[in-house]
DRENNU-949220 format. One line per 3 residues: number of its first residue (from 1); their letters; for each residue x, y, z of N, C-alpha, C. Coordinates in Angstrom, 2 decimals, decimal comma, padded with zeros to 5 digits. Layout:
BEGIN
NUM = A = X Y Z X Y Z X Y Z ~ ...
***
This chain:
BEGIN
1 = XXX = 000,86 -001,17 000,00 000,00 000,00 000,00 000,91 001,23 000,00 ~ 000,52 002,00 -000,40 001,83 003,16 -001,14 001,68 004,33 000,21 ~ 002,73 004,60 000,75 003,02 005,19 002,03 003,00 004,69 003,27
4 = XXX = 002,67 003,41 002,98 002,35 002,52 004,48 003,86 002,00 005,31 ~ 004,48 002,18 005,50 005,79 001,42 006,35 005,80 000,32 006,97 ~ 006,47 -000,77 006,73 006,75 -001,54 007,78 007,11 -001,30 008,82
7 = XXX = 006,99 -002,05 009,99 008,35 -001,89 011,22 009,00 -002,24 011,15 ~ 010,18 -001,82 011,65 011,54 -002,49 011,86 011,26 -003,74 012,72 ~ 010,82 -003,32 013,84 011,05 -004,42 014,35 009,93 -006,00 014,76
10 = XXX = 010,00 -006,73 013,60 009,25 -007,52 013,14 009,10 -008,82 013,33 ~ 010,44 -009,16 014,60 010,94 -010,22 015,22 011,23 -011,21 013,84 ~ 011,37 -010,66 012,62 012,47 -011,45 011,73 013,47 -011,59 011,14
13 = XXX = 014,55 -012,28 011,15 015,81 -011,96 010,50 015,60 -011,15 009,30 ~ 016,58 -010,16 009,04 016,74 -009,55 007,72 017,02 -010,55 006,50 ~ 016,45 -010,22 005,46 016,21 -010,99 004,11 017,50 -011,53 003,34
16 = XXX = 018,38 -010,38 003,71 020,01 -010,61 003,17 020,83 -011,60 004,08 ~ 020,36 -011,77 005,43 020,51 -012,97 006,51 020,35 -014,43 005,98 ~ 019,01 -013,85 005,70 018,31 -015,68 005,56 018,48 -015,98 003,75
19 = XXX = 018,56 -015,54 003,48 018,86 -015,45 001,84 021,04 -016,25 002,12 ~ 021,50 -016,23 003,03 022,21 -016,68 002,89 022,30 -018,17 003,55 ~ 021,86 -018,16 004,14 021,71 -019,26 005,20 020,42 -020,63 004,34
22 = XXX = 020,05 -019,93 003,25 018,90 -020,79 002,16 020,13 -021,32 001,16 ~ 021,09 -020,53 000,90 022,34 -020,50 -000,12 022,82 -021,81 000,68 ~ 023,50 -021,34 001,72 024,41 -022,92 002,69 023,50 -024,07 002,62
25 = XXX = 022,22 -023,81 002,93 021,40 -025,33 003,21 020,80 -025,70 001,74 ~ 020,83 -025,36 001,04 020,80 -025,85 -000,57 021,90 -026,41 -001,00 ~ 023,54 -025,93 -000,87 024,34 -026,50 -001,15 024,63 -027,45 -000,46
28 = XXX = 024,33 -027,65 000,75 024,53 -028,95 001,83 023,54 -029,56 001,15 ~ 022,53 -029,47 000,61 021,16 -030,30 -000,09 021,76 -031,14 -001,12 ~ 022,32 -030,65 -002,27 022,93 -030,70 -003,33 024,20 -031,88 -003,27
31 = XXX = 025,27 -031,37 -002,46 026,42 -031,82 -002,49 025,98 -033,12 -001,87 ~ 024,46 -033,64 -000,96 024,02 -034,86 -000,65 023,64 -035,47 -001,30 ~ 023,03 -034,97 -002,34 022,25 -035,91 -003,40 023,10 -036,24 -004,80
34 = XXX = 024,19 -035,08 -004,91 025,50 -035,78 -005,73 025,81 -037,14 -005,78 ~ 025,84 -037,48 -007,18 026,62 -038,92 -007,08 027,71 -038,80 -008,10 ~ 028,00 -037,73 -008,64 029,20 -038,07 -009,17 030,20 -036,36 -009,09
37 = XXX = 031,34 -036,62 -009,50 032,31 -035,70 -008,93 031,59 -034,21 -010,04 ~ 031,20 -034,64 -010,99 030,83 -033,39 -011,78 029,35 -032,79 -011,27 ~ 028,78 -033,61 -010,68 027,39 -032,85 -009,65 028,05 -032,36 -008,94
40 = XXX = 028,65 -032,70 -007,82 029,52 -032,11 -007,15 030,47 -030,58 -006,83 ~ 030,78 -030,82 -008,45 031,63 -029,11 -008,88 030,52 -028,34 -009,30 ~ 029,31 -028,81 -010,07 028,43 -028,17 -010,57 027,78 -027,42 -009,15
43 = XXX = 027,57 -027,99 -008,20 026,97 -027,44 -006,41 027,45 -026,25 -005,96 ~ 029,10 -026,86 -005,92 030,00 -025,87 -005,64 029,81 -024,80 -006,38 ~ 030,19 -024,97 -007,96 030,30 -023,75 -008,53 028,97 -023,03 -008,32
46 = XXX = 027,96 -023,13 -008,55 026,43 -022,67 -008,61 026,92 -021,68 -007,36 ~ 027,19 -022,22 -006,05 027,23 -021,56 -004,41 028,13 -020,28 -004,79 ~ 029,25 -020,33 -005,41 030,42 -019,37 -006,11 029,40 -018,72 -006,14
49 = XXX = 029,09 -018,87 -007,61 027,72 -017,88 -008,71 027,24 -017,13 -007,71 ~ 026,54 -017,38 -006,78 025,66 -016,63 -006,26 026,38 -015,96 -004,91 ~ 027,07 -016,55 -004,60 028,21 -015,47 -003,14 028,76 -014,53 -004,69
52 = XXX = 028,72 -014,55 -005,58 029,61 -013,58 -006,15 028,49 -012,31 -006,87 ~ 027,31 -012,52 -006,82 026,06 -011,83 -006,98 025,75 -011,30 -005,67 ~ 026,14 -010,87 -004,87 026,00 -010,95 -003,71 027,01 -009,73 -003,18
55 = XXX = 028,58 -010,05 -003,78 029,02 -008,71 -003,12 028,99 -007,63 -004,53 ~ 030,42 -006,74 -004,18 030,28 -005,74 -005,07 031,34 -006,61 -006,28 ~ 031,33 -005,46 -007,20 032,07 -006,00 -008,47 033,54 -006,28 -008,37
58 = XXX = 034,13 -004,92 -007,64 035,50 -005,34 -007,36 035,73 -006,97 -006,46 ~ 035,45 -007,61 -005,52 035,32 -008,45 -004,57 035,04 -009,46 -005,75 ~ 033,44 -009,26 -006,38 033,82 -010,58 -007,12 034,90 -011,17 -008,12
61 = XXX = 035,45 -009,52 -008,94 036,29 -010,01 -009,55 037,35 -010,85 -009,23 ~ 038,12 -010,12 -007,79 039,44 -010,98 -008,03 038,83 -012,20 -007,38 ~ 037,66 -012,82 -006,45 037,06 -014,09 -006,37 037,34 -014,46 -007,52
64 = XXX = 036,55 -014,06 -008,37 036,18 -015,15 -009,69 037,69 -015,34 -010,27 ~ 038,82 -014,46 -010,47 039,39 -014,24 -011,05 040,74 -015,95 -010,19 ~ 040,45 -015,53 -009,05 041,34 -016,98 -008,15 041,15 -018,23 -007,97
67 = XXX = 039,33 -017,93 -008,35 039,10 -019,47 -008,16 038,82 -019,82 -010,09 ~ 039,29 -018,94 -010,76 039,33 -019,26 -012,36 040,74 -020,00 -012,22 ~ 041,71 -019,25 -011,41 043,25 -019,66 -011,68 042,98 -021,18 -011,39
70 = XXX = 042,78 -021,04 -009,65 042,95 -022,69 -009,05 042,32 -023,56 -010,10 ~ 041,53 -023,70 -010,72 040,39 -024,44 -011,28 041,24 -024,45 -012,71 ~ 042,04 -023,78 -013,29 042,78 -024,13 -014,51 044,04 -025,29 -014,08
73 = XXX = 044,21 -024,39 -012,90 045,85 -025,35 -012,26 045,17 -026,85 -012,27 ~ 043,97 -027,09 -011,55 043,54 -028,03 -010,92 043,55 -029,20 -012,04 ~ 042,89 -028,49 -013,20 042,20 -028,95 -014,86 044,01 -029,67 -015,34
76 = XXX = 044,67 -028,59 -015,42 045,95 -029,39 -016,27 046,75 -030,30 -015,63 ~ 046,18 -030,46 -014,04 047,09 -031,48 -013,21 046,43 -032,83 -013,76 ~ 045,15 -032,69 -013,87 044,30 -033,91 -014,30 044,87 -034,11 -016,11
79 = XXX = 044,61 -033,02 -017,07 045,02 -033,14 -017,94 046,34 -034,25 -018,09 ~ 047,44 -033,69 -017,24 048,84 -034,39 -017,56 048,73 -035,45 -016,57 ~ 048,18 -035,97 -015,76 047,83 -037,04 -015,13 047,41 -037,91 -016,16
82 = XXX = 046,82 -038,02 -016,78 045,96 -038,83 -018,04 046,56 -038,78 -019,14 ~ 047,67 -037,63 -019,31 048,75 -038,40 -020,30 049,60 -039,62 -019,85 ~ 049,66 -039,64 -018,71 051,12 -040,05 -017,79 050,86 -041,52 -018,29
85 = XX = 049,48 -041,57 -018,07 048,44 -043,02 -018,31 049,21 -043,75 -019,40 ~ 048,65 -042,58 -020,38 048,55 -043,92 -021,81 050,38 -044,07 -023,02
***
């Protein structure tokens, strides 16, 4: 209703609170019902996605920008692992 106010004090957590705490117990949801290692990263990464919607731009960048590095390092250890193989 247009001029009407809420109260502050409404005996409920703030929205940006529980909006995170829905984020943790979805990915604890997820990473349970995984059965294979690529559900798994898919959980994880999704949880990234959205902690990175979440702060400002600078913050997510160098996030995104470190867990791009680890996640290449991670990729070519497997890569040359599976040469070593054949």
């Amino acid at each position: 209703m247009a001029g009407h106010r809420r109260s502050r004090n409404t005996g409920r957590p703030l929205q940006r609170r529980t909006r995170c705490v829905n984020r943790r117990r979805r990915l604890d949801e997820r990473m349970a019902a995984a059965h294979t290692p690529a559900e798994r990263f898919a959980a994880a990464a999704e949880y990234l996605r959205s902690a990175l919607a979440m702060v400002p731009h600078d913050l997510a960048q160098a996030a995104a920008e470190q867990a791009a590095n680890n996640l290449i390092e991670r990729a070519e250890a497997l890569h040359s692992a599976n040469l070593r193989r054949l």
